[in-house]
NUMIFI-830087 format. One record per atom (N, C-alpha, C, O, CB): residue in one letter; x, y, z. Coordinates in steps of 0.02 Angstrom, whole numbers, padded with zeros to 5 digits, always signed. Glycine has a CB too. Example, Ala and Ser with C-alpha at 12.3 -4.5 7.8 and 13.67 -1.06 7.14 Angstrom:
// NUMIFI-830087
A+00660-00284+00390/A+00615-00225+00390/A+00660-00165+00390/A+00712-00166+00423/A+00565-00224+00452/S+00642-00112+00354/S+00684-00053+00357/S+00645+00002+00394/S+00670+00057+00402/S+00704-00030+00286/
END
This chain:
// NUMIFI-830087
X-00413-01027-00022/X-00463-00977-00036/X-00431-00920-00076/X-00377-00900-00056/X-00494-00950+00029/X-00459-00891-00130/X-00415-00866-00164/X-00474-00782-00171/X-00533-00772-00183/X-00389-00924-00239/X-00420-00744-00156/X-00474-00671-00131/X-00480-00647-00186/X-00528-00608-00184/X-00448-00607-00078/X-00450-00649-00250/X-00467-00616-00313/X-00468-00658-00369/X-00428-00701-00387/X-00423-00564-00328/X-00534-00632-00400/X-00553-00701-00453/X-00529-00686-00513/X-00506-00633-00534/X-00635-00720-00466/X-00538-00747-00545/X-00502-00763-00604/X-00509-00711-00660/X-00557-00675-00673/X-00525-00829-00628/X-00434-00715-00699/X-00448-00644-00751/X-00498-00662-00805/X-00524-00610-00827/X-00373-00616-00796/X-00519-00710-00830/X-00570-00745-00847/X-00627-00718-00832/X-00655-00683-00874/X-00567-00801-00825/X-00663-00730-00752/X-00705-00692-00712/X-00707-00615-00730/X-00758-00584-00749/X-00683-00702-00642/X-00626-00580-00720/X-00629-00513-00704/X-00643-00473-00762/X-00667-00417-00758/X-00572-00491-00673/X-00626-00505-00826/X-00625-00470-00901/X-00682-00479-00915/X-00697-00431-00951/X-00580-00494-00958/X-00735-00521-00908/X-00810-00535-00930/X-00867-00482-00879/X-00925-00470-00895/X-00825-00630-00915/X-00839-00461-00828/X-00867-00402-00768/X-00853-00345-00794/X-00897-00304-00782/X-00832-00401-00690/X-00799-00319-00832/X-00757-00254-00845/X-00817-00211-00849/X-00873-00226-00869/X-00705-00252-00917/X-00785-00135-00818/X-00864-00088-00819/X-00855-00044-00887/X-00808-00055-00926/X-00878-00022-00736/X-00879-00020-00893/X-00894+00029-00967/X-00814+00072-01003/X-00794+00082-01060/X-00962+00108-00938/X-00792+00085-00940/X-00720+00120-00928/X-00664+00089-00938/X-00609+00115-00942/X-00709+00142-00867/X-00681+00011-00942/X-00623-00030-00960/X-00590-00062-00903/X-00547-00105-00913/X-00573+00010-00994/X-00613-00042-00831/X-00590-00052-00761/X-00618-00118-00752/X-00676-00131-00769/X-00614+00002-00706/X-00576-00162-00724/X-00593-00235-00693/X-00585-00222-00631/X-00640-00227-00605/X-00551-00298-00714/X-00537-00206-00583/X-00525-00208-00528/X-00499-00150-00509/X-00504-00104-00549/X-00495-00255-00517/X-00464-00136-00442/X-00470-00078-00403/X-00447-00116-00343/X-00480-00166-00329/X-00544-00038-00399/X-00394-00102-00306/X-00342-00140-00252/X-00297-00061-00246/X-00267-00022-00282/X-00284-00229-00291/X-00324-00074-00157/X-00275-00026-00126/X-00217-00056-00083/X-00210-00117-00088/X-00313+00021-00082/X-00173-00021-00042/X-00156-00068+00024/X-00189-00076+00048/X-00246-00055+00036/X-00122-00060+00068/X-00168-00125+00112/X-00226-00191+00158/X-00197-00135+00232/X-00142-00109+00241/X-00187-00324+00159/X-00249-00132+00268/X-00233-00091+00323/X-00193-00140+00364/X-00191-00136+00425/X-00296-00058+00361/X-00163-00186+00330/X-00115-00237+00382/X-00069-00219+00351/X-00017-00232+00381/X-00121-00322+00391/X-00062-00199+00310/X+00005-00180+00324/X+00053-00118+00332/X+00110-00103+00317/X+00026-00204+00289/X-00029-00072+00382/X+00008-00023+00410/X+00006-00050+00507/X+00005-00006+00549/X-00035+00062+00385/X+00007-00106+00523/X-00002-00138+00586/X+00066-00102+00624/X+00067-00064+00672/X-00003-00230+00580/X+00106-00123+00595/X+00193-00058+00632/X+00176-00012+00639/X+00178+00014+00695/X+00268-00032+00589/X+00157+00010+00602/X+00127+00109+00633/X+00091+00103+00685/X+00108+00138+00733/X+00068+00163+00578/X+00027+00057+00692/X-00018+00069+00730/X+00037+00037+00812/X+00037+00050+00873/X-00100+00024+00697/X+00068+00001+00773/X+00108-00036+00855/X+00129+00027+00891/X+00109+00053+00943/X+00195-00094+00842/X+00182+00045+00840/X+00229+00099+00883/X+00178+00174+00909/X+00188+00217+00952/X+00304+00130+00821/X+00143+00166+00879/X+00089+00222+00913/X+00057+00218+00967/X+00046+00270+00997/X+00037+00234+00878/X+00033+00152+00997/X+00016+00095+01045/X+00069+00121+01095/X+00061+00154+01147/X+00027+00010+01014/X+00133+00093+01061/X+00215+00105+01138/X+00218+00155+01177/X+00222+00154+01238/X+00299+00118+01115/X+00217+00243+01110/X+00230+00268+01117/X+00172+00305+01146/X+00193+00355+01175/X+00265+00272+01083/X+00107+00300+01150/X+00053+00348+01187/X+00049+00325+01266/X+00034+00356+01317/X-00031+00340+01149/X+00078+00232+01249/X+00069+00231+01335/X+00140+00230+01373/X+00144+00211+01432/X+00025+00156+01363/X+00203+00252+01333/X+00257+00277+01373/X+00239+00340+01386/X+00235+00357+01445/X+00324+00274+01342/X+00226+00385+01335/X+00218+00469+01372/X+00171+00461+01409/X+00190+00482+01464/X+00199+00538+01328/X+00070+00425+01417/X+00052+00430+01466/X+00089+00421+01532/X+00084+00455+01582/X+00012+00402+01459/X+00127+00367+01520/X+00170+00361+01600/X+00218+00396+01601/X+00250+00373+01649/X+00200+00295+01625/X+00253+00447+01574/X+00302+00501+01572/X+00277+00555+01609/X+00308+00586+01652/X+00319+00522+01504/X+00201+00569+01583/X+00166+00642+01585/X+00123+00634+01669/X+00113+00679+01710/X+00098+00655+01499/X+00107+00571+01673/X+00094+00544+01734/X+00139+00575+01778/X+00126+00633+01795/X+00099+00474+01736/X+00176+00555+01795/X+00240+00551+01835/X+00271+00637+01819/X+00289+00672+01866/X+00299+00476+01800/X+00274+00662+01750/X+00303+00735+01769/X+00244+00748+01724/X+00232+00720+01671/X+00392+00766+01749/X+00199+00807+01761/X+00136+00831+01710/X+00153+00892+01654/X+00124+00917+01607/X+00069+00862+01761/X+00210+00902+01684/X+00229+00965+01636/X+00302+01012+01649/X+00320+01017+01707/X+00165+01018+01646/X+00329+01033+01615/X+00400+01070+01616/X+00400+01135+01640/X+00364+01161+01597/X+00431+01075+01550/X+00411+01171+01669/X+00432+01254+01658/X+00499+01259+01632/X+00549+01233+01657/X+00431+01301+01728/X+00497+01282+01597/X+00556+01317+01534/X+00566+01381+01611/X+00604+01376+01659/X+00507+01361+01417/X+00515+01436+01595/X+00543+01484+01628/X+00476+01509+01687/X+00430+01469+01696/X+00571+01542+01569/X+00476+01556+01712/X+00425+01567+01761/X+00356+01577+01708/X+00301+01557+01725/X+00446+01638+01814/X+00368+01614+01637/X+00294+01617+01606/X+00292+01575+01570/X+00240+01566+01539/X+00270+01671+01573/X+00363+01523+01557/X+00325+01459+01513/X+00325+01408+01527/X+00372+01373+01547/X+00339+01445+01458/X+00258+01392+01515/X+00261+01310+01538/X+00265+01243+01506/X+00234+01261+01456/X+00211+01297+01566/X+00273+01209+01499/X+00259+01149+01434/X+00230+01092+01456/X+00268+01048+01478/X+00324+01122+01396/X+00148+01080+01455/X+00117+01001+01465/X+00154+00945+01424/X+00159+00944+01362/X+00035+00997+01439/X+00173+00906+01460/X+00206+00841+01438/X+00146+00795+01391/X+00160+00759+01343/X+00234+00796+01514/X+00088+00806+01414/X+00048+00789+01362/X+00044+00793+01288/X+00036+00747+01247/X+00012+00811+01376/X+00054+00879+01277/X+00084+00875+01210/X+00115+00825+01167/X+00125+00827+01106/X+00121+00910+01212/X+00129+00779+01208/X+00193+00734+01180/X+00140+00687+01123/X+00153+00672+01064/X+00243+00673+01259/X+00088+00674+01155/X+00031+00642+01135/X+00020+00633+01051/X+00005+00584+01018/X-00025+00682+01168/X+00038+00715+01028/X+00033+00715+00962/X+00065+00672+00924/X+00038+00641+00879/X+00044+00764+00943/X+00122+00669+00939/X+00180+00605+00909/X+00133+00529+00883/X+00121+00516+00824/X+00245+00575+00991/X+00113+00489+00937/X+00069+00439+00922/X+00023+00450+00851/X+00024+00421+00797/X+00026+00431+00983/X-00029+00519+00887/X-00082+00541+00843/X-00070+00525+00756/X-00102+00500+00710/X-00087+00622+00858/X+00016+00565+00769/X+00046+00578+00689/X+00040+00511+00669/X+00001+00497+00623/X+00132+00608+00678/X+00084+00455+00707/X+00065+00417+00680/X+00037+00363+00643/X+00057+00319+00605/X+00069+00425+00686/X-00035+00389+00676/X-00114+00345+00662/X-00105+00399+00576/X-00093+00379+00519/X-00216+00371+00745/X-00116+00450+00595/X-00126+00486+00533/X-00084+00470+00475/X-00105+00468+00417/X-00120+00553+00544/X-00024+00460+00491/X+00018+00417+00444/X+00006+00363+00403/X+00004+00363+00342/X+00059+00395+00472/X-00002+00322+00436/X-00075+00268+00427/X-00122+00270+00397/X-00130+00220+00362/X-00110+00256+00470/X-00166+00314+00394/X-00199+00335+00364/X-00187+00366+00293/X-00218+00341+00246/X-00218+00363+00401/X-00142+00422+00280/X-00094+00432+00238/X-00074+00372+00171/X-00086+00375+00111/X-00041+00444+00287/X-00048+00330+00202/X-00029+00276+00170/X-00081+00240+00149/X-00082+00217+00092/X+00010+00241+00204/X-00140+00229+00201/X-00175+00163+00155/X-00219+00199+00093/X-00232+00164+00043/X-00238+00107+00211/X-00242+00268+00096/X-00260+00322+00055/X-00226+00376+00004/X-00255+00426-00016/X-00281+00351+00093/X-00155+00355-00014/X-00124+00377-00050/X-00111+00322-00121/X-00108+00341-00180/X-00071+00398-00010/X-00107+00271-00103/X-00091+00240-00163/X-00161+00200-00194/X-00194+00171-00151/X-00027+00189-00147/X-00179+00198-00246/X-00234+00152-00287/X-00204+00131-00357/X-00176+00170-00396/X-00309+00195-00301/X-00213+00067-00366/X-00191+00011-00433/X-00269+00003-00443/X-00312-00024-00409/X-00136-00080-00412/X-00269+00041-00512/X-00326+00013-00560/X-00307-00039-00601/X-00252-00026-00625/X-00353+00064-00606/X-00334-00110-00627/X-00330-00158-00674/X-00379-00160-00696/X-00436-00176-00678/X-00313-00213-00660/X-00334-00124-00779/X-00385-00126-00842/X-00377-00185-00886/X-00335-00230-00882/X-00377-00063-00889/X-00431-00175-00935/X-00415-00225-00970/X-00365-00234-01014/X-00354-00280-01054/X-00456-00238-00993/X-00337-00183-01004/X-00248-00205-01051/X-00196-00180-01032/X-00143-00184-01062/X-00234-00182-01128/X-00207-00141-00961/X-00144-00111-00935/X-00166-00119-00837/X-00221-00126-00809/X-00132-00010-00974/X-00111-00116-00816/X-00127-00107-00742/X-00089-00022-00705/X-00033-00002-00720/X-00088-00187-00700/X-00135+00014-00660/X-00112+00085-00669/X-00089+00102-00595/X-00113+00076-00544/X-00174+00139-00701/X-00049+00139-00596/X-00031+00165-00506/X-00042+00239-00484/X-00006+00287-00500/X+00058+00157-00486/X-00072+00241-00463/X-00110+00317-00462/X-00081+00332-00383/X-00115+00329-00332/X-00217+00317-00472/X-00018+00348-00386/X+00030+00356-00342/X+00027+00416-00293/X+00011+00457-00336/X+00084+00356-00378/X+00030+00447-00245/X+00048+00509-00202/X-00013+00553-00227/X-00008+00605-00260/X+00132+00544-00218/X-00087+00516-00202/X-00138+00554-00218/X-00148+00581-00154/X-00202+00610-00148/X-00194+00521-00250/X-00093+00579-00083/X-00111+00627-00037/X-00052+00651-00026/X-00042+00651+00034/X-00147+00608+00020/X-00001+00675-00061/X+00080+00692-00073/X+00089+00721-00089/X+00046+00739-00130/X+00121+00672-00096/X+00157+00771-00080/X+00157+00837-00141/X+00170+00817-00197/X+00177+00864-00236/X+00207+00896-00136/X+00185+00723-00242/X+00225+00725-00288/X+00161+00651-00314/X+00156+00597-00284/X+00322+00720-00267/X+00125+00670-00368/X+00081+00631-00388/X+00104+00610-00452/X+00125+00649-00495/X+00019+00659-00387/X+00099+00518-00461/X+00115+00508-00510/X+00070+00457-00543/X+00029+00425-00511/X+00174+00497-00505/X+00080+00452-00616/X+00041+00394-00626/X+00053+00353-00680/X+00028+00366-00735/X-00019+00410-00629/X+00108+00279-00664/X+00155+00259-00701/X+00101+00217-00719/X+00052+00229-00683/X+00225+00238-00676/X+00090+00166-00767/X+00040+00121-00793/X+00093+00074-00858/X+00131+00096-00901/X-00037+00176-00830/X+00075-00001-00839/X+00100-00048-00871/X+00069-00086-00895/X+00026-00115-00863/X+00133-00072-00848/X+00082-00099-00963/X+00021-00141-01020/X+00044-00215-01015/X+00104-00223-01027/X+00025-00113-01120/X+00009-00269-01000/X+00024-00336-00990/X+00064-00372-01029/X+00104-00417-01015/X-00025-00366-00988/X+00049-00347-01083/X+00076-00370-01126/X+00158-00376-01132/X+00197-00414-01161/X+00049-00339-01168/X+00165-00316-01086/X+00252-00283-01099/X+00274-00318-01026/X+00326-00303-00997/X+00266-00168-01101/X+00232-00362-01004/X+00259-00390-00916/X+00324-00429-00938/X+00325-00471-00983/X+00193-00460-00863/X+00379-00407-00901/X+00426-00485-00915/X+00442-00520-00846/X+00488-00561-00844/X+00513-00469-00955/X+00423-00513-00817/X+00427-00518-00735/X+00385-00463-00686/X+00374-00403-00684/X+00507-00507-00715/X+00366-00535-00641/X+00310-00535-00588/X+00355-00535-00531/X+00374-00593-00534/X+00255-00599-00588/X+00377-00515-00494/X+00409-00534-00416/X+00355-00509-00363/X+00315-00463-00373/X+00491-00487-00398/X+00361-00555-00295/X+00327-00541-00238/X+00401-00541-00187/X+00449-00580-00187/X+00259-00602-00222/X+00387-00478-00143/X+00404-00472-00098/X+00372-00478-00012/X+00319-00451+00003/X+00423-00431-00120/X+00405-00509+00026/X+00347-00513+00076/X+00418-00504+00158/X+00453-00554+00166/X+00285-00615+00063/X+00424-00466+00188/X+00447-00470+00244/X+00408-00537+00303/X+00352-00562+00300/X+00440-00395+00263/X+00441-00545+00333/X+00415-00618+00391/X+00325-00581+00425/X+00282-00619+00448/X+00504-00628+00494/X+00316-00516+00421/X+00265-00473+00455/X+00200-00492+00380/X+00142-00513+00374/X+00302-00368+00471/X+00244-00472+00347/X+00200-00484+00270/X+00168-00564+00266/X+00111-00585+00260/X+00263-00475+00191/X+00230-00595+00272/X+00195-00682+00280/X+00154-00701+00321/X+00109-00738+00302/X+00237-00733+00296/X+00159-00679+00393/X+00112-00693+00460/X+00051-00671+00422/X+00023-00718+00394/X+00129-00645+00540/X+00015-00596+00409/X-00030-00566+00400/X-00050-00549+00334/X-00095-00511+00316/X-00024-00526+00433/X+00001-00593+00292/X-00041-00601+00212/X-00037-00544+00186/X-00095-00530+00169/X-00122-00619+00208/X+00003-00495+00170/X+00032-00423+00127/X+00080-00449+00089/X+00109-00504+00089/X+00067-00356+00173/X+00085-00399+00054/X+00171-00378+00016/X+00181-00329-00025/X+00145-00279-00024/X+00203-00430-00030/X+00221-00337-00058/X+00250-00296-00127/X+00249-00337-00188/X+00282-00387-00204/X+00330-00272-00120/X+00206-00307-00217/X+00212-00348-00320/X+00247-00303-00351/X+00226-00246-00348/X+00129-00357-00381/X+00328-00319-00400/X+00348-00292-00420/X+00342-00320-00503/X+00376-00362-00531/X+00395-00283-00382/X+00283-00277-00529/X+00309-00279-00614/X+00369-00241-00651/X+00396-00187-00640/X+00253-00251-00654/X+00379-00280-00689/X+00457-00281-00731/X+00435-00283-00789/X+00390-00320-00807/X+00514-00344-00722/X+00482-00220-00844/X+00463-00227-00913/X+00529-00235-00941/X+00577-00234-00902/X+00420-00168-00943/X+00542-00242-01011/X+00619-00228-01030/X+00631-00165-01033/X+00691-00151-01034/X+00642-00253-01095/X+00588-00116-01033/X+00619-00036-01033/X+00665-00023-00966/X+00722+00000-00974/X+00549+00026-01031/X+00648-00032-00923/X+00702-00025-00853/X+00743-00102-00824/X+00728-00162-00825/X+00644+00005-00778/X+00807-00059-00795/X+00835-00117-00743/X+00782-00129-00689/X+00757-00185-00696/X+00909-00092-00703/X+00766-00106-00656/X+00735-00101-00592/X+00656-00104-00613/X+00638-00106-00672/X+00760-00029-00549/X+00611-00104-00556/X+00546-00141-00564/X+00507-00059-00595/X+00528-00002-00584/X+00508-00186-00473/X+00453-00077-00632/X+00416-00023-00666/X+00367+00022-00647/X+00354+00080-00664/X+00392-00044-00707/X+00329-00039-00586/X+00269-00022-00555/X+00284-00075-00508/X+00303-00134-00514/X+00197-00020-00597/X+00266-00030-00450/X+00258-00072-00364/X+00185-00093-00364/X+00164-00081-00420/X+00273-00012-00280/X+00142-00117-00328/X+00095-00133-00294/X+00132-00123-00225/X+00187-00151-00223/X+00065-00201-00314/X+00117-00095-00178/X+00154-00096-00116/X+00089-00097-00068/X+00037-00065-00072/X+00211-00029-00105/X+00122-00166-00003/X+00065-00174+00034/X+00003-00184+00021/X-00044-00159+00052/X+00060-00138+00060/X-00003-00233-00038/X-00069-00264-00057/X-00092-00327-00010/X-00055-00344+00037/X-00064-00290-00132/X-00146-00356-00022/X-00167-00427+00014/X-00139-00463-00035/X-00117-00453-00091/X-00248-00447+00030/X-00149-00523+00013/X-00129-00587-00027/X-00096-00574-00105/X-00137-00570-00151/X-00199-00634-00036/X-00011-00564-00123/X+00027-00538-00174/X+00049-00590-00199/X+00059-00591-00260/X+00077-00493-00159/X+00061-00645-00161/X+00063-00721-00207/X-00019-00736-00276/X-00013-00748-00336/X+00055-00802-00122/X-00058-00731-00252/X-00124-00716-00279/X-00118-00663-00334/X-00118-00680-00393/X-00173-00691-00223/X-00114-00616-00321/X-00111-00518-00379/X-00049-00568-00413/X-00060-00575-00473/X-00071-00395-00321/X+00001-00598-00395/X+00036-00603-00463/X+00025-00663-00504/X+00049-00662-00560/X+00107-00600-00455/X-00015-00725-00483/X-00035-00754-00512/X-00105-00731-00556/X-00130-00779-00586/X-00032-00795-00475/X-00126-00689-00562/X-00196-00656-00593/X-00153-00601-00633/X-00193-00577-00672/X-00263-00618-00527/X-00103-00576-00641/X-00056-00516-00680/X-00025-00579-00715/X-00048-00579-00773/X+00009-00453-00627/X+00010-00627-00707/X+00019-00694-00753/X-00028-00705-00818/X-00014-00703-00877/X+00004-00757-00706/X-00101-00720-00777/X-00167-00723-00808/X-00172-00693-00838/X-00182-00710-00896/X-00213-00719-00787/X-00168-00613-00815/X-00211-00568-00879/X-00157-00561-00921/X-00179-00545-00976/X-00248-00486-00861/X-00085-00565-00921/X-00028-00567-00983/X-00040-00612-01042/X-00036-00594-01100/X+00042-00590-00956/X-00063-00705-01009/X-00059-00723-01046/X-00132-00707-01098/X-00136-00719-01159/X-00036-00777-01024/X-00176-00682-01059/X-00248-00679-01091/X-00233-00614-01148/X-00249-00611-01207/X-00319-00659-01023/X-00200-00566-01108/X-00172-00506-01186/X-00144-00526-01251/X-00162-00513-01308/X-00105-00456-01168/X-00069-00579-01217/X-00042-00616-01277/X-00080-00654-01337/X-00080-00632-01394/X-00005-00662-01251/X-00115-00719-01315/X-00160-00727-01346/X-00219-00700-01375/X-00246-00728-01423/X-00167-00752-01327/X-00238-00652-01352/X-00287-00624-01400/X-00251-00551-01442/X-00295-00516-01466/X-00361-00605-01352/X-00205-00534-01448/X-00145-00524-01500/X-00124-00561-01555/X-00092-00547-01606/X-00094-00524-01473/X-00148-00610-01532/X-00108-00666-01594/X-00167-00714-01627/X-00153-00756-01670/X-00040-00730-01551/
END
């Protein structure tokens, strides 16, 4: 089953703006955050259980509850992440509209044409639950140009970034 259709499909849809597609991260692959947030709300419940709270001194006190926030951060983290990064695919470039909830916003964009390498990355968590990392490669850098980080199915996104290269090339020539 293949979750994103053919560049064929996607270039004959393109909207007025030149946009075919629009891929964020997959909330699977913020599932670690949500775990350790899971551990850690029901270790301090049973911490805060057992001691409900500290006195520092006779006027201060400290609810062990507090602790609570920690987890919270986490979810929000989570959140953070799957809402910070967006990959627009245009019809002649693909764009990373990077740290749109960050102090440091960027927005690197790579024309298909200039692809020289596709890599997928996938940790054993990535393989179980179908995520990864797509790393495009141009000749201007050693190192990769543009991430996709924590997309769905990334075996797929790089076979369709294949697609739309060779569909640029050829209609260049």
């Amino acid at each position: 089953m293949n979750l994103y259709p053919s560049a064929k499909e996607l270039l004959d849809s393109a909207s007025e703006d030149g946009v075919i597609m629009r891929v964020r991260r997959t909330p699977r692959s913020m599932l670690g955050l949500f775990c350790w947030a899971v551990i850690f709300a029901t270790i301090i419940s049973l911490v805060a259980r057992r001691f409900p709270g500290i006195a520092i001194t006779e006027q201060i006190y400290f609810s062990t509850y507090w602790l609570l926030l920690f987890p919270i951060g986490l979810c929000g983290e989570a959140w953070r992440r799957y809402h910070d990064d967006l990959y627009t695919f245009e019809q002649e470039r693909v764009v990373h509209h990077g740290g749109r909830l960050s102090l440091q916003y960027t927005v690197p964009m790579v024309r298909y044409e200039d692809l020289r390498a596709v890599t997928v990355d996938q940790d054993i968590f990535g393989r179980i639950f179908d995520y990864g990392d797509v790393e495009l490669n141009t000749a201007a850098l050693d190192s990769g140009e543009l991430y996709c980080q924590g997309v769905r199915a990334p075996d797929q996104l790089a076979l369709l970034l294949e697609e739309l290269k060779q569909h640029c090339r050829e209609s260049k020539s």
